[in-house]
Backbone as JSON, one array per atom type, in Angstrom:
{
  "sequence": "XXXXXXXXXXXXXXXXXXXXXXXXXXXXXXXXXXXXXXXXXXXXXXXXXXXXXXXXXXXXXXXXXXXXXXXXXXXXXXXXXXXXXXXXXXXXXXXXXXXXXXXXXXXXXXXXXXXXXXXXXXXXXXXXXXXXXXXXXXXXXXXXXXXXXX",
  "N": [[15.01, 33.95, -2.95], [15.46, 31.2, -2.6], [13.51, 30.61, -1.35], [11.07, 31.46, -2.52], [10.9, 29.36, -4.57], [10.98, 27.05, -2.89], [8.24, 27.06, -2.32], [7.2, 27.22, -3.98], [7.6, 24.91, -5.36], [5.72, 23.34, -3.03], [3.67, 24.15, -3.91], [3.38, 22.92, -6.67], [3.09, 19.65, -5.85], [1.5, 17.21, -4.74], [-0.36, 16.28, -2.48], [-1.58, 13.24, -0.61], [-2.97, 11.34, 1.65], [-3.3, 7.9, 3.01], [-5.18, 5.71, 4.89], [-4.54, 2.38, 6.57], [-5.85, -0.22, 8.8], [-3.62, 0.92, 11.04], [-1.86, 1.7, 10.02], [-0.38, 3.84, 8.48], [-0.05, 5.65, 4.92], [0.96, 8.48, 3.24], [1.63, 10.19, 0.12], [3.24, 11.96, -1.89], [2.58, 13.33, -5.31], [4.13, 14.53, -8.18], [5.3, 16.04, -10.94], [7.45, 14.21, -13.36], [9.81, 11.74, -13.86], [8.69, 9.0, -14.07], [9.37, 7.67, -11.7], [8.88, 6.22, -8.38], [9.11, 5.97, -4.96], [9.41, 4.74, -1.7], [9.09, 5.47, 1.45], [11.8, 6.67, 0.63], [13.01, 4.76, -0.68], [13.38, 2.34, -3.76], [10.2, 1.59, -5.57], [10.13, -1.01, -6.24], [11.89, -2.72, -4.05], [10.2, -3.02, -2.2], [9.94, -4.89, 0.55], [7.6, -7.54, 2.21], [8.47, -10.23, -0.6], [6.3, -11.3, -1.64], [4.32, -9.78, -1.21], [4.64, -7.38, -2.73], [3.36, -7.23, -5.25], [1.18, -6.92, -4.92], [1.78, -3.89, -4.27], [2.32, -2.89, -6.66], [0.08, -3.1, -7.81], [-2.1, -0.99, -9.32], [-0.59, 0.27, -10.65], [0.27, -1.51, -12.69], [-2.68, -2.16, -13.05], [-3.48, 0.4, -14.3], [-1.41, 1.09, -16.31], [1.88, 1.22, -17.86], [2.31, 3.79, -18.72], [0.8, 5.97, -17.95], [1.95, 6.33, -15.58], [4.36, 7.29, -16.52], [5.46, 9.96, -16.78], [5.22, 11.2, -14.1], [6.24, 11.72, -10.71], [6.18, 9.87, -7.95], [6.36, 9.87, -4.37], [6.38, 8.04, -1.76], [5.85, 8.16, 1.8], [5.91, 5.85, 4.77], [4.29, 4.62, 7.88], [3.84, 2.96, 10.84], [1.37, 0.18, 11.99], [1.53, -3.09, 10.87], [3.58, -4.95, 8.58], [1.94, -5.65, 6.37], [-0.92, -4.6, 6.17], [0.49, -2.15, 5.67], [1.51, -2.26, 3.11], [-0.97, -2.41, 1.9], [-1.68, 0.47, 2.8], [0.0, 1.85, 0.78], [-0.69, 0.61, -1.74], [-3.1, 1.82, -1.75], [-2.79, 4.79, -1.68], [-0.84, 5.12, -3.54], [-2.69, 4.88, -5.56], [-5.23, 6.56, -5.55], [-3.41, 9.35, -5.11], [-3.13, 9.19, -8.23], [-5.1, 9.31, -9.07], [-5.94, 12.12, -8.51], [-4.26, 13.52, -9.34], [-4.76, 13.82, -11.91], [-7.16, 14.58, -11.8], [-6.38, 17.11, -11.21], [-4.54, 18.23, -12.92], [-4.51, 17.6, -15.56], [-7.38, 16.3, -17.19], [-10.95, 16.27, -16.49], [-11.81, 14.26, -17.72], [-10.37, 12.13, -18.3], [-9.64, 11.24, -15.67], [-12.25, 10.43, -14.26], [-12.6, 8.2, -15.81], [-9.77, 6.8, -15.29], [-10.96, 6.39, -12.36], [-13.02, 4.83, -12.56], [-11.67, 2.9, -13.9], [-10.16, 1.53, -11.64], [-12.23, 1.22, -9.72], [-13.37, -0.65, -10.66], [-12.23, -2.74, -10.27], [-11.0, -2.76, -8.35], [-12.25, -1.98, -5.15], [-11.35, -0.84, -2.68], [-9.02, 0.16, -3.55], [-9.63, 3.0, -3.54], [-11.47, 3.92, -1.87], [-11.65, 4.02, 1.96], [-11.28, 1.41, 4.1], [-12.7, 0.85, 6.88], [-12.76, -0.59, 9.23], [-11.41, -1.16, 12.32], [-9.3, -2.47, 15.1], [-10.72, -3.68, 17.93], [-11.7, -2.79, 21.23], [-10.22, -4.34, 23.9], [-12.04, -5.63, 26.67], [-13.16, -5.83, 29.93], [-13.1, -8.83, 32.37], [-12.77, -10.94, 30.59], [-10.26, -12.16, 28.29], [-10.24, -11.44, 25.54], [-11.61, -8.89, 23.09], [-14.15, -9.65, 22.76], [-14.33, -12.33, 23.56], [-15.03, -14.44, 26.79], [-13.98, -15.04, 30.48], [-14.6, -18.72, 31.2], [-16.87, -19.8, 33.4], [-17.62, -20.97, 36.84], [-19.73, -22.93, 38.73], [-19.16, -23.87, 40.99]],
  "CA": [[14.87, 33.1, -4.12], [15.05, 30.03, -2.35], [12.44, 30.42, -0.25], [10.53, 31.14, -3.83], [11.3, 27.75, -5.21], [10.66, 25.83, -1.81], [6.72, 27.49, -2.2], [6.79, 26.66, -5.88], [7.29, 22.98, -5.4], [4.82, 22.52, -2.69], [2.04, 24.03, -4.66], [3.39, 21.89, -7.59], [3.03, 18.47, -5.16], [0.18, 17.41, -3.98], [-0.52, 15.63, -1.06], [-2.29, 11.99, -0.25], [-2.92, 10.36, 2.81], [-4.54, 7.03, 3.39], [-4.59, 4.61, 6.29], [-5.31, 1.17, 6.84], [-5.42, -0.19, 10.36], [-2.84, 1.57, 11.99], [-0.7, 2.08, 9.33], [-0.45, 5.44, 7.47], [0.73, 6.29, 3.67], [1.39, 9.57, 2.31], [2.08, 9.88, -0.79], [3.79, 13.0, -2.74], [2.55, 13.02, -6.12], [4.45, 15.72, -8.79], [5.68, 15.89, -12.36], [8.73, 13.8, -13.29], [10.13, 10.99, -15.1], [8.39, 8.04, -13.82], [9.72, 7.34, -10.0], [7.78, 5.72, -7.31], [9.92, 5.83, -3.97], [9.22, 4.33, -0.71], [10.18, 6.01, 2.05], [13.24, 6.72, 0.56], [13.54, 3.27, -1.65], [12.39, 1.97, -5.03], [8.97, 0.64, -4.85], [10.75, -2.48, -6.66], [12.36, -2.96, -3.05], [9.76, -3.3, -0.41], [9.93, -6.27, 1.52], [8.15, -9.1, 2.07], [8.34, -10.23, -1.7], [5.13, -11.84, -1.8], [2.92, -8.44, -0.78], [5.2, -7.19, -3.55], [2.38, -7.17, -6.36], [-0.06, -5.56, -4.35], [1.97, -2.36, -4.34], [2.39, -2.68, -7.86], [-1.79, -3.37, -8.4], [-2.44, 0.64, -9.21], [0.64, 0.98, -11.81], [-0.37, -2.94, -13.44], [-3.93, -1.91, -13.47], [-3.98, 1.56, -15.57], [-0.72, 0.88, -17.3], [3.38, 2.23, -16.79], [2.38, 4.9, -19.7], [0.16, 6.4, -17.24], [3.0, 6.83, -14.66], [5.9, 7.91, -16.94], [5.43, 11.53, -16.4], [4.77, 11.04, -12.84], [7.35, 11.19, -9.17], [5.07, 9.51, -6.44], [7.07, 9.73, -3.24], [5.42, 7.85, -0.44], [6.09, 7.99, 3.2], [4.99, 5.09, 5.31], [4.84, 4.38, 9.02], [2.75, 2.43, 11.85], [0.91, -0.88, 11.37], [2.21, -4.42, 10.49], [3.78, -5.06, 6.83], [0.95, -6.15, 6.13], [-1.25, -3.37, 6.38], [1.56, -0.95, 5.47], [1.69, -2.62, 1.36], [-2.46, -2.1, 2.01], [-1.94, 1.63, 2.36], [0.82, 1.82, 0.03], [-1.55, 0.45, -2.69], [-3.97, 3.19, -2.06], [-2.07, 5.97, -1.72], [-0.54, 5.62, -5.08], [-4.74, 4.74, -6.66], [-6.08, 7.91, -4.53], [-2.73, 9.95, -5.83], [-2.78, 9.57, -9.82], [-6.24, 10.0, -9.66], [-6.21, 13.28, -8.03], [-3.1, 14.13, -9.63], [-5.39, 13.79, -13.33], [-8.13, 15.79, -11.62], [-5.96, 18.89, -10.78], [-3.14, 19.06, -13.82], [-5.04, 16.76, -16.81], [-8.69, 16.7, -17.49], [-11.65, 15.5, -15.6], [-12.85, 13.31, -18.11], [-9.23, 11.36, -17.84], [-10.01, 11.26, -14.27], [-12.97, 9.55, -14.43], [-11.64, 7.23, -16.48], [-9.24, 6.16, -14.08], [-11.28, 6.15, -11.38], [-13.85, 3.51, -13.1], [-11.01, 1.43, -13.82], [-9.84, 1.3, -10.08], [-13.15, 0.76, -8.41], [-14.06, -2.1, -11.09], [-10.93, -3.65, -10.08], [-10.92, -3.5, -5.83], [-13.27, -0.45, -4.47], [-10.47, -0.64, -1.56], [-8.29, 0.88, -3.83], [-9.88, 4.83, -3.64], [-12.32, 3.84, -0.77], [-10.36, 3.55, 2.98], [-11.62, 0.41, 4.63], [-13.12, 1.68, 8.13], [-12.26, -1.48, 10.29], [-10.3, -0.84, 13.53], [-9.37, -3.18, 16.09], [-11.68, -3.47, 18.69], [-10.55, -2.68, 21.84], [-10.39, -5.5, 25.03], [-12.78, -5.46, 27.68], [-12.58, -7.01, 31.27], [-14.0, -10.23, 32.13], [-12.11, -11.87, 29.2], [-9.35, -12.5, 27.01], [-9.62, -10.41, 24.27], [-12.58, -8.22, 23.13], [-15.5, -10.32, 22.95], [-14.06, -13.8, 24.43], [-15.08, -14.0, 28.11], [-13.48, -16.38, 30.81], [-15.01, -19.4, 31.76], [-17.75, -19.65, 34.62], [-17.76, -22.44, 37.06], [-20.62, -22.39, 39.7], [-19.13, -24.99, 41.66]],
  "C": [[14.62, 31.64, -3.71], [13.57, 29.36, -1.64], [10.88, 30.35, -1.0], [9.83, 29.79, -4.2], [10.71, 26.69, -4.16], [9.11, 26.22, -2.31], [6.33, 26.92, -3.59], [6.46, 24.88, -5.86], [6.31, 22.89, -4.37], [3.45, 23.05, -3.45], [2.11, 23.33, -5.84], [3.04, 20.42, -7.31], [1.97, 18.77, -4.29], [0.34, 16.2, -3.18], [-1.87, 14.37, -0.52], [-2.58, 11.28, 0.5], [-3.67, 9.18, 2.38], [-3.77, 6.0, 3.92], [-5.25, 3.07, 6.11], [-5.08, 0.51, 8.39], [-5.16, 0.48, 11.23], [-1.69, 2.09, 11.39], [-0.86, 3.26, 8.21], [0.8, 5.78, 6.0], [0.38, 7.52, 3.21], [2.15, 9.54, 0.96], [2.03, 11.0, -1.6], [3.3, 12.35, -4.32], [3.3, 14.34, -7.55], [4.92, 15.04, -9.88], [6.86, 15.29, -12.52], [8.87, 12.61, -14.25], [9.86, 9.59, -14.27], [8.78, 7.14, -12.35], [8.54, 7.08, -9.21], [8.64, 4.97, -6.24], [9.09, 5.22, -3.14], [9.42, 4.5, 0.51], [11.8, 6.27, 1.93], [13.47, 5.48, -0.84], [12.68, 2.94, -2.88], [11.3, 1.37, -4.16], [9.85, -0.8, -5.04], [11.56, -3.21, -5.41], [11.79, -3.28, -1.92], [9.64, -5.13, -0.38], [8.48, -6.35, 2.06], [7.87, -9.25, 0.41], [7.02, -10.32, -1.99], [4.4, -10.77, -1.83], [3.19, -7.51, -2.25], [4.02, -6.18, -5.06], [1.64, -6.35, -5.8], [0.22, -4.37, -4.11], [1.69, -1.99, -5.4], [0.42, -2.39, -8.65], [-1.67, -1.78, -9.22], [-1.54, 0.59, -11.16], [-0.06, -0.57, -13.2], [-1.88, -2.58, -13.68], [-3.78, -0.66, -14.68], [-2.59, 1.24, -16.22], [0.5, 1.59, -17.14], [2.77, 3.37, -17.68], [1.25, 6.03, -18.5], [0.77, 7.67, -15.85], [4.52, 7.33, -15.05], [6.02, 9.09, -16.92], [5.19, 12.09, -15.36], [5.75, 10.95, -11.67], [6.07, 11.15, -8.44], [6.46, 9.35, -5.41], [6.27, 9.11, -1.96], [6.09, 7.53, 0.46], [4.9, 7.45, 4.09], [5.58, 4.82, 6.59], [3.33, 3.76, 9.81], [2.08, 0.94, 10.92], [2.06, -1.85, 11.1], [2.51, -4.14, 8.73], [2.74, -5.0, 5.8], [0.02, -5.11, 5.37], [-0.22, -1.88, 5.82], [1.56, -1.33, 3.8], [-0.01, -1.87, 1.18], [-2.65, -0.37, 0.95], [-1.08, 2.66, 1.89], [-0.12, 1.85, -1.49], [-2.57, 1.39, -2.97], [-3.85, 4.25, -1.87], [-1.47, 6.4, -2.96], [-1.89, 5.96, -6.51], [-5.35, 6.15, -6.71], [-4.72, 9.29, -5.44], [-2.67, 9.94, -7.41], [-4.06, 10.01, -10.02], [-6.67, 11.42, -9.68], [-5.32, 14.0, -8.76], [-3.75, 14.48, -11.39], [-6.36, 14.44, -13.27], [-7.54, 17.02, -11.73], [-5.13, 19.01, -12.55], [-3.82, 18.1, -15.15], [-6.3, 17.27, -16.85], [-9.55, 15.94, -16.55], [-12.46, 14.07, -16.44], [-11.59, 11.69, -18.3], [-9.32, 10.94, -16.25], [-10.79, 10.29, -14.0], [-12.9, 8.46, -14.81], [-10.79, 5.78, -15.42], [-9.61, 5.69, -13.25], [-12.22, 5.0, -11.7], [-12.98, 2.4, -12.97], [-10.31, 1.07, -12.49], [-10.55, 0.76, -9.61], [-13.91, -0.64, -9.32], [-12.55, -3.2, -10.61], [-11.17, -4.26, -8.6], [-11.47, -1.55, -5.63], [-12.16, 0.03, -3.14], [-9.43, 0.51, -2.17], [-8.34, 2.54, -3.74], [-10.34, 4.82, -2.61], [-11.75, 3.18, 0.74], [-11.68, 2.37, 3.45], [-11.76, 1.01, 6.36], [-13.18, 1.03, 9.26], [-11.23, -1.38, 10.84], [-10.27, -2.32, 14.79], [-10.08, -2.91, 17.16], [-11.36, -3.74, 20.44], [-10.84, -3.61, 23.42], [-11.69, -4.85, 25.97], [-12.6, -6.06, 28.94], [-13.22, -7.75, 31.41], [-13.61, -11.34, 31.17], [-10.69, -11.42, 28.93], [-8.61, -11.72, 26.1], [-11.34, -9.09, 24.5], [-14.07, -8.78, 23.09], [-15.44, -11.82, 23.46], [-13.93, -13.59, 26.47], [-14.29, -15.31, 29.03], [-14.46, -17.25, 31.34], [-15.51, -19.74, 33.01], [-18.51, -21.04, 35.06], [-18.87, -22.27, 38.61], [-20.73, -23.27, 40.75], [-18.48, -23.67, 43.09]]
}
């Protein structure tokens, strides 16, 4: 029976990745009464305040009525803070939308997805810039050292 129930919920929860940098969000999306965790923590809790909003973008853009019938669970790791709110923000965009494709309608879907990509195209679409990686002769990756021909 239990073993039932465990199979039941993961085909009820669906499953979201998206990265930015170096930093990776997953993000559980299933039926519920309006929750949006954080590894573990309200969203209303991530640290630094300031980045704060930009988790929120997604929920402030389509509206809370959107997300009151909704548990997003996201698990985040790797990357700077920075980067980590990034793909926080599109993990929850990329999750309701998919979550309105499979269990709503497609024309709700759509919907959504217009009003996302007129907003920030980042939000559904991963950003495909990686650090670029040193070379010798220099510094960093394209700064070389100084050549004296004395």
């Amino acid at each position: 029976m239990v073993q039932r129930n465990y199979l039941l919920t993961l085909l009820l929860r669906n499953y979201y990745p998206h990265r930015k940098k170096t930093a990776t969000a997953c993000a559980f999306a299933k039926q519920g009464r309006g929750l949006i965790k954080v590894n573990g923590q309200p969203i209303e809790n991530i640290e630094p305040e300031c980045l704060r909003l930009k988790a929120f973008e997604p929920v402030l853009i389509l509206g809370q009525d959107k997300f009151a019938n909704l548990d997003i669970r996201i698990r985040v790791k790797g990357g700077g803070y920075t980067a980590q709110i990034y793909a926080i923000r599109s993990a929850i965009a990329k999750s309701i939308v998919a979550y309105y494709a499979k269990y709503v309608d497609e024309s709700a879907k759509n919907e959504l997805r217009a009003t996302l990509l007129a907003y920030d195209r980042n939000l559904l679409v991963a950003d495909p810039r990686r650090r670029e990686p040193k070379k010798y002769g220099g510094r960093g990756a394209r700064a070389r050292f100084q050549k004296s021909y004395r």
